[in-house]
Structures are given as structure tokens and as C-alpha cells.
N, CA, C and O atoms as a Maestro MAE file, in Angstrom:
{
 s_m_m2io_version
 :::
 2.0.0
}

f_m_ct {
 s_m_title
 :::
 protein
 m_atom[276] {
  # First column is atom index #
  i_m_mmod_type
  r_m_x_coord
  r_m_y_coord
  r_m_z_coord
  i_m_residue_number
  s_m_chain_name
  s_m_pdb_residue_name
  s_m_pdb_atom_name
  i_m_atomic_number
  :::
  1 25 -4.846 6.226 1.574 1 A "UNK " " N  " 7
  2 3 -4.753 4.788 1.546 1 A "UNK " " CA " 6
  3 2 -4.921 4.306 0.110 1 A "UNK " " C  " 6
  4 15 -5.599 4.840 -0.768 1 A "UNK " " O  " 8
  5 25 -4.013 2.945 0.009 2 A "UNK " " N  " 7
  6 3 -4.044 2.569 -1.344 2 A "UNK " " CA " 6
  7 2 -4.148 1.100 -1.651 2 A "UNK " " C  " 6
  8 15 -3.124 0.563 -1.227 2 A "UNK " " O  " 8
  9 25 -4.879 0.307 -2.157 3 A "UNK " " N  " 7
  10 3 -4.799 -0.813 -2.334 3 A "UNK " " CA " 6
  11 2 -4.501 -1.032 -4.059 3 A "UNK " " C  " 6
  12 15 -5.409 -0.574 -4.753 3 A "UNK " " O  " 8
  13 25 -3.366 -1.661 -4.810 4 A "UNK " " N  " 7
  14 3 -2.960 -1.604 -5.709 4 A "UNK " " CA " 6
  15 2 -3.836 -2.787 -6.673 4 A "UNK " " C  " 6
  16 15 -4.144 -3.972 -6.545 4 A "UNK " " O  " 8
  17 25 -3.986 -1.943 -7.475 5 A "UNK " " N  " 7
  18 3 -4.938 -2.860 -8.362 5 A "UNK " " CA " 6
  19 2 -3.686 -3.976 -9.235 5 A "UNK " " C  " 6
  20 15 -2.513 -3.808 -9.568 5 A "UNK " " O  " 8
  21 25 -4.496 -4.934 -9.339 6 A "UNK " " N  " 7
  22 3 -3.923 -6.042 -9.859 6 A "UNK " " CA " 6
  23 2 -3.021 -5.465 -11.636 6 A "UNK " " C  " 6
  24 15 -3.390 -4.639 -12.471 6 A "UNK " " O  " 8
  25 25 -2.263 -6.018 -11.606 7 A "UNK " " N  " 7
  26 3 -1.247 -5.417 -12.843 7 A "UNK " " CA " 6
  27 2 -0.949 -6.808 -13.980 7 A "UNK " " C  " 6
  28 15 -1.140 -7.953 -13.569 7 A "UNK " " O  " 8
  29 25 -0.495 -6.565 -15.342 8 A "UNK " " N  " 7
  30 3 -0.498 -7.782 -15.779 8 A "UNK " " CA " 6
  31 2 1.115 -7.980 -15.637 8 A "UNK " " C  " 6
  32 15 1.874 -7.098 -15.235 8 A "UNK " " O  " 8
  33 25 1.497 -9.253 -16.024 9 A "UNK " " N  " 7
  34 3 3.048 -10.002 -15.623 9 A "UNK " " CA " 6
  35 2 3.804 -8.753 -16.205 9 A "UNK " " C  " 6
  36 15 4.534 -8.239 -15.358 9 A "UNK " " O  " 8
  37 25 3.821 -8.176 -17.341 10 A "UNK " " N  " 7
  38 3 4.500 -7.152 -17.984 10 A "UNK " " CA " 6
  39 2 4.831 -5.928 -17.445 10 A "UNK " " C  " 6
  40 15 5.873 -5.351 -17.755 10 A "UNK " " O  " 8
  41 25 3.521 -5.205 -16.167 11 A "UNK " " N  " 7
  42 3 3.030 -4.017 -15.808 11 A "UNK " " CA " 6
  43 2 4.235 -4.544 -14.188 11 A "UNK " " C  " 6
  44 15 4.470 -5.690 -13.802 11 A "UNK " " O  " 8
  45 25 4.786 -3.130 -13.554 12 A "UNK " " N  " 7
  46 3 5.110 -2.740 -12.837 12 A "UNK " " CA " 6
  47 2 4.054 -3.494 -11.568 12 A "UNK " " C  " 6
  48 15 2.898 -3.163 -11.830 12 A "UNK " " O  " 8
  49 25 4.089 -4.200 -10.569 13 A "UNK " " N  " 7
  50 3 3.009 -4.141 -9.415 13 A "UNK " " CA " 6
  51 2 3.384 -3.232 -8.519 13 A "UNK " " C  " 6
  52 15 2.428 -3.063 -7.762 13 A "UNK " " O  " 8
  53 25 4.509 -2.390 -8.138 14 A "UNK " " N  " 7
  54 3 4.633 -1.540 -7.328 14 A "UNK " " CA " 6
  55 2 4.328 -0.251 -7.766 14 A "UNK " " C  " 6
  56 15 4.299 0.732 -7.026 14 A "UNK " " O  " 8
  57 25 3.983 -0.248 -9.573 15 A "UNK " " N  " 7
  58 3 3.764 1.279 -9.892 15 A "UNK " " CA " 6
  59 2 2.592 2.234 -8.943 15 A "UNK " " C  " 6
  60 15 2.884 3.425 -8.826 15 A "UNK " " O  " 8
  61 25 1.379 1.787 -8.317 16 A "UNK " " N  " 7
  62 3 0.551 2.617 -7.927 16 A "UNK " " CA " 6
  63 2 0.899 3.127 -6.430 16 A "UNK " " C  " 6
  64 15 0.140 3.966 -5.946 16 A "UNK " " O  " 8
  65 25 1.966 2.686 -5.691 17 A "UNK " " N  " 7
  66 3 2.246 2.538 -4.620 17 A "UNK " " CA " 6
  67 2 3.214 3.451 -4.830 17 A "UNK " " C  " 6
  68 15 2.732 4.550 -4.556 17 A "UNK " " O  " 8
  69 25 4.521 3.572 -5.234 18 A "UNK " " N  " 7
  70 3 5.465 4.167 -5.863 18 A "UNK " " CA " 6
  71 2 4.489 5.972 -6.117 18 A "UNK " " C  " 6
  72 15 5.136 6.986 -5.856 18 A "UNK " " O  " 8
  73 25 3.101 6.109 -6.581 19 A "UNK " " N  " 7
  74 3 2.895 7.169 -7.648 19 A "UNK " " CA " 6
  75 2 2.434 8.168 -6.201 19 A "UNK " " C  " 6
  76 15 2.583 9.373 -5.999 19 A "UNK " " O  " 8
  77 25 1.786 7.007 -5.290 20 A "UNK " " N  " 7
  78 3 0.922 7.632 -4.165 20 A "UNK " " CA " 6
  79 2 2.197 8.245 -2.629 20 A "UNK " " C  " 6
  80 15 2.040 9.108 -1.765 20 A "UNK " " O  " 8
  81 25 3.095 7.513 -2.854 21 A "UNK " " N  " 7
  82 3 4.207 7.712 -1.929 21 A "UNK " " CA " 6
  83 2 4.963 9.123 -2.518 21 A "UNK " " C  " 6
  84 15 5.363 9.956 -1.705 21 A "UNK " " O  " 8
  85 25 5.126 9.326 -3.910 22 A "UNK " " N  " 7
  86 3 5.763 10.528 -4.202 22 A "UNK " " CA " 6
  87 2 4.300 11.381 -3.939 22 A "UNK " " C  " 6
  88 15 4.229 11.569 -2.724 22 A "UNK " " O  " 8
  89 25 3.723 11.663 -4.273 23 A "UNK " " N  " 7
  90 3 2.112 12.599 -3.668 23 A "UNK " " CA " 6
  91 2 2.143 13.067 -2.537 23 A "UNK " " C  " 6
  92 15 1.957 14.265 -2.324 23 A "UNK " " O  " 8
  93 25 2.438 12.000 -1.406 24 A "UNK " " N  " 7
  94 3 2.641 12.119 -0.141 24 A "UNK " " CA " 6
  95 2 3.787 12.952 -0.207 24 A "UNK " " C  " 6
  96 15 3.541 14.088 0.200 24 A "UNK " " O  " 8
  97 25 5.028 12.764 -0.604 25 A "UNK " " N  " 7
  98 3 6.166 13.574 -0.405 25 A "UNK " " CA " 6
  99 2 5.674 14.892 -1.025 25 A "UNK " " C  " 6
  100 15 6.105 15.839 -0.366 25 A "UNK " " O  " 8
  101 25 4.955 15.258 -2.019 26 A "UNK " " N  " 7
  102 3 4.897 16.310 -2.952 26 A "UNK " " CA " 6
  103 2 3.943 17.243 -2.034 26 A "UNK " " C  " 6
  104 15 3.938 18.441 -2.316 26 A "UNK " " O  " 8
  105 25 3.072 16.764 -0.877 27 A "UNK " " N  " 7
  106 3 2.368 17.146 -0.264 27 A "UNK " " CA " 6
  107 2 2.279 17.491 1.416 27 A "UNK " " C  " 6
  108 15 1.405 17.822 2.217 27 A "UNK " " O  " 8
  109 25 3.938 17.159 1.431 28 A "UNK " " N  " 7
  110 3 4.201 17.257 3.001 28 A "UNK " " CA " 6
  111 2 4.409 18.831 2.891 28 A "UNK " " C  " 6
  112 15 4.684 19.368 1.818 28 A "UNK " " O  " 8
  113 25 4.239 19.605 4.220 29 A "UNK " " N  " 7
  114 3 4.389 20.549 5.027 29 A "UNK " " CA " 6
  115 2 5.075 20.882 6.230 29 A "UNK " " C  " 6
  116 15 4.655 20.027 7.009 29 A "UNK " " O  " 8
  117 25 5.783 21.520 6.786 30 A "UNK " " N  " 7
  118 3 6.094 21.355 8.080 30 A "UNK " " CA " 6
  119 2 4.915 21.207 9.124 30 A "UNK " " C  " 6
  120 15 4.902 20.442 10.089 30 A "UNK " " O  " 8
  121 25 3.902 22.116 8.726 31 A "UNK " " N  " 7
  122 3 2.834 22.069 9.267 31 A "UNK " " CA " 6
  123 2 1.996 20.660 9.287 31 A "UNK " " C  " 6
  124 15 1.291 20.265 10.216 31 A "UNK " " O  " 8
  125 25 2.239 19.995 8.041 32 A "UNK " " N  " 7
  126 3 1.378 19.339 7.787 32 A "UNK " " CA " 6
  127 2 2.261 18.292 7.105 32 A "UNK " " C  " 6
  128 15 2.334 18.257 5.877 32 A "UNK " " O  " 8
  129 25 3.132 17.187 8.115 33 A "UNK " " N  " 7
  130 3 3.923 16.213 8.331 33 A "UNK " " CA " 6
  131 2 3.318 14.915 7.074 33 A "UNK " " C  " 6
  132 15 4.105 14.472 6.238 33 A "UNK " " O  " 8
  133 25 2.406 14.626 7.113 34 A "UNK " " N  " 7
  134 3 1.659 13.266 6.783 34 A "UNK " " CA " 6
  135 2 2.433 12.316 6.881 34 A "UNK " " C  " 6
  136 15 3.102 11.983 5.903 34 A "UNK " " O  " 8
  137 25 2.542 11.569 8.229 35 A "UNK " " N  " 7
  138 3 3.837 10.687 8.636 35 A "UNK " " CA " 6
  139 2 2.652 9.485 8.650 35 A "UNK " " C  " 6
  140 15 2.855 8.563 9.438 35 A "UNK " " O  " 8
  141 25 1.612 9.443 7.952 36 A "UNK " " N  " 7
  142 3 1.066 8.119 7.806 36 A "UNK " " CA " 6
  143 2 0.911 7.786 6.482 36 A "UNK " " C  " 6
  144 15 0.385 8.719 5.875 36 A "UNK " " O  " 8
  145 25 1.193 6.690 5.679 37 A "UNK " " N  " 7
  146 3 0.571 6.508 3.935 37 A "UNK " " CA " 6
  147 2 0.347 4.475 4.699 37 A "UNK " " C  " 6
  148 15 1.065 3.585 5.153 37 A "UNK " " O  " 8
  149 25 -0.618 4.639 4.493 38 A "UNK " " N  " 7
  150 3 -1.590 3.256 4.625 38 A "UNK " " CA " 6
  151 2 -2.069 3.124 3.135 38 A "UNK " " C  " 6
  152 15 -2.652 3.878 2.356 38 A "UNK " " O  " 8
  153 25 -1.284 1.095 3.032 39 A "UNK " " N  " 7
  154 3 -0.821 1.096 1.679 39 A "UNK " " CA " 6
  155 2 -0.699 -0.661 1.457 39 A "UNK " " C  " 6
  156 15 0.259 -1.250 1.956 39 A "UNK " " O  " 8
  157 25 -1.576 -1.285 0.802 40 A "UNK " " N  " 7
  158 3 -1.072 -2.468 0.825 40 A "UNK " " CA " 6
  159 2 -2.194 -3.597 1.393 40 A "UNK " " C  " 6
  160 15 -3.387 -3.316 1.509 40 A "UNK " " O  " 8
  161 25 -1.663 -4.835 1.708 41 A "UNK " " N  " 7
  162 3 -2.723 -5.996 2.305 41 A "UNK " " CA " 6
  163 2 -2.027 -7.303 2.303 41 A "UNK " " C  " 6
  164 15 -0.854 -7.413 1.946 41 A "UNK " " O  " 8
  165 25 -2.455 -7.883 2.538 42 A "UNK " " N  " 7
  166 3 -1.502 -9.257 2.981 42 A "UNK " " CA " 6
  167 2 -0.756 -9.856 1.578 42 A "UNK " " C  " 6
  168 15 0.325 -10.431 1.705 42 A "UNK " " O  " 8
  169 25 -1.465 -9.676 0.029 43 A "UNK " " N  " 7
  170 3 -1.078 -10.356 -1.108 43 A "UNK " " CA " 6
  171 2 -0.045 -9.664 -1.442 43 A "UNK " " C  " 6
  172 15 0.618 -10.168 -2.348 43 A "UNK " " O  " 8
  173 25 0.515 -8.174 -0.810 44 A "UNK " " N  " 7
  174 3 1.341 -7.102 -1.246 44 A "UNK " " CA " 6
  175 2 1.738 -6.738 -0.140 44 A "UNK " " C  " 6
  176 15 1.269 -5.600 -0.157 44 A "UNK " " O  " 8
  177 25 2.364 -6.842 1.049 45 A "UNK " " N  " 7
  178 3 2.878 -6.277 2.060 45 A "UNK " " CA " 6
  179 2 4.113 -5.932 1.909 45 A "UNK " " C  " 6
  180 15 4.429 -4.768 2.156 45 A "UNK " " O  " 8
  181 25 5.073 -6.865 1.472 46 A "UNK " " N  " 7
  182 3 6.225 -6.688 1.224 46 A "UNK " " CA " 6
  183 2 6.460 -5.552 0.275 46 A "UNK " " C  " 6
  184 15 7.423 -4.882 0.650 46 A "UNK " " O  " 8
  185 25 5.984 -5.166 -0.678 47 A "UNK " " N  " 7
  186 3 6.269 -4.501 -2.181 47 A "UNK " " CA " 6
  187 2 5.126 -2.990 -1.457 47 A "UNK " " C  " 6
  188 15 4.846 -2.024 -2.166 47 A "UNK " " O  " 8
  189 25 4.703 -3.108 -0.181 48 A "UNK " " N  " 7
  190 3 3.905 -1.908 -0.004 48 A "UNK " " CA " 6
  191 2 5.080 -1.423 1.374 48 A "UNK " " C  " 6
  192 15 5.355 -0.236 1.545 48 A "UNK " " O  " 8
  193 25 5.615 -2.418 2.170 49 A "UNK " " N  " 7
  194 3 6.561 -1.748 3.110 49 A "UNK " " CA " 6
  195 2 8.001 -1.353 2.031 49 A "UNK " " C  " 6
  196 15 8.996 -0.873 2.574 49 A "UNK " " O  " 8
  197 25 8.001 -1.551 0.790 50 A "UNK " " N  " 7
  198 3 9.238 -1.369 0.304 50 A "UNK " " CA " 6
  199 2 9.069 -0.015 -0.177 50 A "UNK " " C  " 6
  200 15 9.908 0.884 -0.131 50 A "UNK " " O  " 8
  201 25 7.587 0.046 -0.764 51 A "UNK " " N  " 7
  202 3 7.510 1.602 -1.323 51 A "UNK " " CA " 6
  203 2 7.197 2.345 -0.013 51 A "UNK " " C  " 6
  204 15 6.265 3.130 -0.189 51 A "UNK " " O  " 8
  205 25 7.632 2.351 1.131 52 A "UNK " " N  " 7
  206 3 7.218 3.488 2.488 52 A "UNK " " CA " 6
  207 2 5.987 3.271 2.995 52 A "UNK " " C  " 6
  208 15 5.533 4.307 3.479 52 A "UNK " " O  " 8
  209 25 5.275 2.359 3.080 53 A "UNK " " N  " 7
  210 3 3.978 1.954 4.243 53 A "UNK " " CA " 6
  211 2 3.936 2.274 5.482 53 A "UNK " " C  " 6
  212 15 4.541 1.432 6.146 53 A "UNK " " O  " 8
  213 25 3.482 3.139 6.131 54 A "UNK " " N  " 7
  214 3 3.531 2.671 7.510 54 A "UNK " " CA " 6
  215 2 2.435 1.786 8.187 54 A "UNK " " C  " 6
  216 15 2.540 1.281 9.305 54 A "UNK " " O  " 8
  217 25 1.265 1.662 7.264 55 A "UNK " " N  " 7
  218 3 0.113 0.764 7.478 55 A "UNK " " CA " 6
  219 2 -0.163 -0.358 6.643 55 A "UNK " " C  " 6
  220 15 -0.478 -0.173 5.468 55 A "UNK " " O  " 8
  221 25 -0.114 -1.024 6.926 56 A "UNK " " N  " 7
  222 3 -0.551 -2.576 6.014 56 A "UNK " " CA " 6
  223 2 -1.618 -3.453 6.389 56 A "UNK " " C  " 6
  224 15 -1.329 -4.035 7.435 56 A "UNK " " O  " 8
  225 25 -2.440 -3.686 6.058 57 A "UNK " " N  " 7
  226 3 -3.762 -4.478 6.268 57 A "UNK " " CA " 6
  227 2 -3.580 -5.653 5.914 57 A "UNK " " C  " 6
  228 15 -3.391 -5.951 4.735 57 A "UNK " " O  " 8
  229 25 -3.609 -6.561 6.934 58 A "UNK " " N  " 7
  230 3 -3.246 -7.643 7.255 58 A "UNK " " CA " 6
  231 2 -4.226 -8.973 7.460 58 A "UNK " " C  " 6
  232 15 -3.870 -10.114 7.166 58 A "UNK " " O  " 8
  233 25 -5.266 -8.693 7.906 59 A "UNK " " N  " 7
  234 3 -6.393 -9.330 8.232 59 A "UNK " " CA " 6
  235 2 -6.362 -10.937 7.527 59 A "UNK " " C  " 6
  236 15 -6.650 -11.979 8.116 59 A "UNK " " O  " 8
  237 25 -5.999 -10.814 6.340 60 A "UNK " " N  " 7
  238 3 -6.086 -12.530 5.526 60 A "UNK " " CA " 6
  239 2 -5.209 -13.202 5.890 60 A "UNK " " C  " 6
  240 15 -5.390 -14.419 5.885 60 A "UNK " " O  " 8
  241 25 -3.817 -12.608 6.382 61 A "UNK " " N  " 7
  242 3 -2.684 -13.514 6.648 61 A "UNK " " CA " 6
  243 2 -2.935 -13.732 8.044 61 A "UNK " " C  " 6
  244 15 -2.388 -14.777 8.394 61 A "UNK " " O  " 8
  245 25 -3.523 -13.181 8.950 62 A "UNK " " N  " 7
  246 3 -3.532 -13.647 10.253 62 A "UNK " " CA " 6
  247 2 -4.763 -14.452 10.016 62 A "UNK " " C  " 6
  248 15 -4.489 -15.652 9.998 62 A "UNK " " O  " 8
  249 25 -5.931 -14.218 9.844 63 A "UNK " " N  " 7
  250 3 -7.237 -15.183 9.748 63 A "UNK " " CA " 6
  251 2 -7.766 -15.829 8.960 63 A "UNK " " C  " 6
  252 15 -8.733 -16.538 9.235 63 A "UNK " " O  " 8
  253 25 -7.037 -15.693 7.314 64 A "UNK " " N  " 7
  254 3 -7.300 -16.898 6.444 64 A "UNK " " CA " 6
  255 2 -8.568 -15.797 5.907 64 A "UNK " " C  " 6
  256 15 -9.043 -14.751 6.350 64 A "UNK " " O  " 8
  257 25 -8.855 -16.818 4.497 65 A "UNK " " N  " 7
  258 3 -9.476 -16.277 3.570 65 A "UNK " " CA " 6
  259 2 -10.625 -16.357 4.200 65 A "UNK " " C  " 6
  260 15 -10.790 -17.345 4.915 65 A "UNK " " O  " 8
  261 25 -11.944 -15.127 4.077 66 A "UNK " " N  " 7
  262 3 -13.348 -15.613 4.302 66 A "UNK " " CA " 6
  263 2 -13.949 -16.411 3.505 66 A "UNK " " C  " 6
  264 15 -13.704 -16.675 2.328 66 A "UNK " " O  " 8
  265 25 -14.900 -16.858 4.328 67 A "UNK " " N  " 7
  266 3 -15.803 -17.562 4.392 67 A "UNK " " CA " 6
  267 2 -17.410 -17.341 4.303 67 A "UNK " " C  " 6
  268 15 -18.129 -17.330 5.302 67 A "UNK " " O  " 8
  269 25 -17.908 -17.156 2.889 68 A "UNK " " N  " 7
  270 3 -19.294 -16.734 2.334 68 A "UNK " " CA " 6
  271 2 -20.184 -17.518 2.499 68 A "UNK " " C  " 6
  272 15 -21.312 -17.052 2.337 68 A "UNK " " O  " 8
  273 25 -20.096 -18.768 2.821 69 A "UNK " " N  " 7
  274 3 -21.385 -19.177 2.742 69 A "UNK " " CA " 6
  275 2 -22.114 -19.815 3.758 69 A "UNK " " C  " 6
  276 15 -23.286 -20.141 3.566 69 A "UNK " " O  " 8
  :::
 }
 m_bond[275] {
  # First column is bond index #
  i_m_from
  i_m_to
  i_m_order
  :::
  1 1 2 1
  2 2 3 1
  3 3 4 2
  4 3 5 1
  5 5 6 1
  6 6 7 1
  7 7 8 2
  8 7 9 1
  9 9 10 1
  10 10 11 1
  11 11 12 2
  12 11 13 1
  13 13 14 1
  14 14 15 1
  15 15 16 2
  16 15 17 1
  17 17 18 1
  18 18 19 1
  19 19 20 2
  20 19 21 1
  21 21 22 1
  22 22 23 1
  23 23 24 2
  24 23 25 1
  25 25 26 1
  26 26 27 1
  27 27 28 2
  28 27 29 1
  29 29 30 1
  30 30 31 1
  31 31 32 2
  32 31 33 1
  33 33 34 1
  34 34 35 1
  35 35 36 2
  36 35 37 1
  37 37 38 1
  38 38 39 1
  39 39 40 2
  40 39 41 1
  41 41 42 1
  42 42 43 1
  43 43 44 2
  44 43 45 1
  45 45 46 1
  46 46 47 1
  47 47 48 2
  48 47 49 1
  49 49 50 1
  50 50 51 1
  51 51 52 2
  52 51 53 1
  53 53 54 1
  54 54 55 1
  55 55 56 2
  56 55 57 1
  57 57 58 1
  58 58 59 1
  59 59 60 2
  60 59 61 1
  61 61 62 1
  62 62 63 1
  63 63 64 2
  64 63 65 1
  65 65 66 1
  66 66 67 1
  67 67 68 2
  68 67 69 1
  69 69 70 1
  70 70 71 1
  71 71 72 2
  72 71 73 1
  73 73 74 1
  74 74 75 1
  75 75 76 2
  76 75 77 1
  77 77 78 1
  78 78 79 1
  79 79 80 2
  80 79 81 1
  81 81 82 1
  82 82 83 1
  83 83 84 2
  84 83 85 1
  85 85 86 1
  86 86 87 1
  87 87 88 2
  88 87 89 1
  89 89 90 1
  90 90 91 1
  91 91 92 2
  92 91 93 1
  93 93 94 1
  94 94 95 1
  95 95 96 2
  96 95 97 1
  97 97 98 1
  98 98 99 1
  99 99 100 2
  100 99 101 1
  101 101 102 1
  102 102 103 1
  103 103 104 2
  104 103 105 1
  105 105 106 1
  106 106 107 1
  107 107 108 2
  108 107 109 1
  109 109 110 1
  110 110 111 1
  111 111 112 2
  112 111 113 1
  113 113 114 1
  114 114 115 1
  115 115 116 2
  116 115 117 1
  117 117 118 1
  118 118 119 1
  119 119 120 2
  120 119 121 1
  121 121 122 1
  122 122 123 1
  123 123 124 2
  124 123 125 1
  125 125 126 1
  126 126 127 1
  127 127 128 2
  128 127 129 1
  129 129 130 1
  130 130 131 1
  131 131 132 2
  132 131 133 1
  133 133 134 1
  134 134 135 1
  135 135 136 2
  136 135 137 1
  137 137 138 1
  138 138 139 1
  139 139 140 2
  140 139 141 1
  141 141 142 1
  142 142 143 1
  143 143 144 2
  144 143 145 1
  145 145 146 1
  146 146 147 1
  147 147 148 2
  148 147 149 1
  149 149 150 1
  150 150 151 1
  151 151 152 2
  152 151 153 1
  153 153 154 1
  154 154 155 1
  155 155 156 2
  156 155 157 1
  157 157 158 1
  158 158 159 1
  159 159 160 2
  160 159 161 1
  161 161 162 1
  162 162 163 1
  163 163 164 2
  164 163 165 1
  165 165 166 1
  166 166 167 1
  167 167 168 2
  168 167 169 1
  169 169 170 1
  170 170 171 1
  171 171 172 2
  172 171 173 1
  173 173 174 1
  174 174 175 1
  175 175 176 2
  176 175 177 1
  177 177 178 1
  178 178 179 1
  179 179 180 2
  180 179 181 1
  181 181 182 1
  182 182 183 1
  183 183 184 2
  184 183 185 1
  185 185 186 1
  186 186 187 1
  187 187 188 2
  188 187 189 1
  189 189 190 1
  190 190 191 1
  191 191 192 2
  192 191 193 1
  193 193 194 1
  194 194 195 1
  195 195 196 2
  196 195 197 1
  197 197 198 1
  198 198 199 1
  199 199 200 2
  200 199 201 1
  201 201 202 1
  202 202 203 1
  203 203 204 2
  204 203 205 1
  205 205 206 1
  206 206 207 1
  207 207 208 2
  208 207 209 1
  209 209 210 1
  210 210 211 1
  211 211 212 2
  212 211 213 1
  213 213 214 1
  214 214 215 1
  215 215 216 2
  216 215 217 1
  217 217 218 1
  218 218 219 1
  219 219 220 2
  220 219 221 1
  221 221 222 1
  222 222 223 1
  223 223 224 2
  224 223 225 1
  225 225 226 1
  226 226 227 1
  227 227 228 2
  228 227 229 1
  229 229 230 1
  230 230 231 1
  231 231 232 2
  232 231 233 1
  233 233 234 1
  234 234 235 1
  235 235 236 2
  236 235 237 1
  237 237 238 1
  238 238 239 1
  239 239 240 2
  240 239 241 1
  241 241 242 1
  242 242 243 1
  243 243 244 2
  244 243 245 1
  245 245 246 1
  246 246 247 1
  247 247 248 2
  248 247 249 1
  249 249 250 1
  250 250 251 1
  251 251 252 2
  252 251 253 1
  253 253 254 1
  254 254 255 1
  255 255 256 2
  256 255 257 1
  257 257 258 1
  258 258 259 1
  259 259 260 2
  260 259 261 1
  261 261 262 1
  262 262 263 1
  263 263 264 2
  264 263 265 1
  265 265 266 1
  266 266 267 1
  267 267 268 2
  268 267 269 1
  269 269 270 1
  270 270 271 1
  271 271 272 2
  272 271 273 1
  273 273 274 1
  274 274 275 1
  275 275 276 2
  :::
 }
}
């Protein structure tokens, strides 16, 4: 699982997503499929189902930002 750290306007935002999806490929097996890469969160869903997600964490877009105090 990967949650992509914030990048500046210049920097790639899909680079860490992109690095962890080839890993996954570099690391499949017949034996050992890894047909899951959980990847992403509501501020990046799109740019995490584009690099191969099959999991996206969603929680803020369905229930809104928390609430601390």
C-alpha cells in the first residue's frame, strides 16, 4: 500500500505510484500473483486508478473531512 506524498507543481504526482506498480510487476510469480496494489485516497483516486489500483481509500469523499474538536 501506498499513499503518495505530496509533490511540488514541477514534480511528477503520479511518480510514487507509477515506482510501486512496476515493483509489483517486478515481483509477481505464478505462484505468487499479487493481484492486489492498494494505492491512493480520495485527494488522488483518479491518478491512483490510472497507475493500476485495485484499492482506493475513500473514506473523506464519502464522509467529509474530520472533525477534531
Amino acid at each position: 500500500m501506498t499513499i503518495p506524498a505530496p509533490v511540488a507543481e514541477t514534480e511528477d504526482p503520479k511518480q510514487s505510484l507509477k515506482l510501486l506498480y512496476r515493483l509489483r510487476e517486478q515481483l509477481k510469480t505464478a505462484d505468487n500473483p499479487l493481484n492486489t496494489l492498494s494505492m491512493g485516497m480520495s485527494d488522488d483516486l483518479e491518478d491512483a486508478i490510472c497507475e493500476g489500483s485495485t484499492i482506493v481509500r475513500i473514506g473523506t469523499a464519502i464522509f467529509g473531512t474530520r472533525n477534531y474538536s
